[in-house]
C-alpha positions as CSV (number, residue, x, y, z in Angstrom):
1,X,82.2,149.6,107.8
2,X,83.5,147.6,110.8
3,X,84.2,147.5,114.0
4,X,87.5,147.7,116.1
5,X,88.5,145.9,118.4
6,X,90.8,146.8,121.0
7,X,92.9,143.7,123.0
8,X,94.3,144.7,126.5
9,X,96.7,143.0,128.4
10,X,95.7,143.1,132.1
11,X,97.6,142.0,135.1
12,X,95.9,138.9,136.8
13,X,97.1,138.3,140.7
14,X,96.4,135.4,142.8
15,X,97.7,136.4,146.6
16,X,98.7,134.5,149.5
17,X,95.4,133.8,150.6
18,X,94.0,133.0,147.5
19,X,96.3,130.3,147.5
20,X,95.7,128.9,151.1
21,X,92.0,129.0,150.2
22,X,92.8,126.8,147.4
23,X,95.9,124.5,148.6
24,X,93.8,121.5,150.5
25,X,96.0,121.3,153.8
26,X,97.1,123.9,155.9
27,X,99.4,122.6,158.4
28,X,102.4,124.8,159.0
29,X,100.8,128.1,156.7
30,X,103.1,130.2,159.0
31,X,105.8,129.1,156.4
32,X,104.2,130.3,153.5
33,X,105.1,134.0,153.3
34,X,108.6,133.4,152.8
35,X,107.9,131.4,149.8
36,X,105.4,133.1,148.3
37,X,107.1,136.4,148.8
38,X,110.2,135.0,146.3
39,X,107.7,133.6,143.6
40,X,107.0,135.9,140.5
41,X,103.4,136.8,139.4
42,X,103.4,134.0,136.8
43,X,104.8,131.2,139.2
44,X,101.9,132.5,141.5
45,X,98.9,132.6,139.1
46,X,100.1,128.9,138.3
47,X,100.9,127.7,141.9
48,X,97.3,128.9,143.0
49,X,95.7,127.1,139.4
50,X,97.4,124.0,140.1
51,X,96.7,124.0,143.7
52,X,92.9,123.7,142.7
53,X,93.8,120.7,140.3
54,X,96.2,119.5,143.5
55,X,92.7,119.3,145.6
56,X,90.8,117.5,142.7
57,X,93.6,115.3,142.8
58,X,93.8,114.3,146.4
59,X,89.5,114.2,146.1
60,X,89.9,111.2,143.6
61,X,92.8,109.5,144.9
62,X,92.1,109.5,149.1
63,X,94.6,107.0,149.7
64,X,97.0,110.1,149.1
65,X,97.9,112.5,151.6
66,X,98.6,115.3,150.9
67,X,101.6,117.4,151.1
68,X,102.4,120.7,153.6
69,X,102.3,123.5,151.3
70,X,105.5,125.1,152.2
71,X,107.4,121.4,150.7
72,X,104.7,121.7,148.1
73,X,106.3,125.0,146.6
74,X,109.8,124.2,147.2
75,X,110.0,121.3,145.4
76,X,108.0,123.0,142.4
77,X,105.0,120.4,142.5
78,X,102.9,123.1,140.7
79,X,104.9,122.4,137.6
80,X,102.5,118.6,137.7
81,X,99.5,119.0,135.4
82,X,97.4,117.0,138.5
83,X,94.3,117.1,136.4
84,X,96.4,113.8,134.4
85,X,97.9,111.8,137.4
């Protein structure tokens, strides 16, 4: 008399690349694997999400420049919600 619904939990990846096709400068990418390589799936996923907001960021405000990606990581700027700075 109903219907059933079945919820799945499915792994969501972002790679390497899908973060360099995001991140909006690419000066010193050869630094990058080391990093990335050391981040968990979740730190990933939300480097590569915030990276997109990072670009929106640096689109509206070109007085900026923007950061190499390698420092970028390091120094954790993916925990900045970009979309309210």
């Amino acid at each position: 008399t109903g219907t059933t619904l079945q919820i799945k939990e499915i792994e969501f990846e972002k790679t390497l690349e899908d973060f360099k096709r995001e991140y909006p400068y690419s000066r010193n990418y050869h630094l990058l694997p080391a990093i990335w390589d050391r981040l968990n799936n979740k730190i990933r996923v939300l480097a590569w999400y915030r990276a997109i907001q990072y670009r929106k960021y640096l689109e509206r405000n070109t007085w900026c420049k923007p950061k190499i990606a390698a420092s970028w990581l390091n120094n954790k700027e993916y925990l900045n919600d970009w979309r309210n700075m």
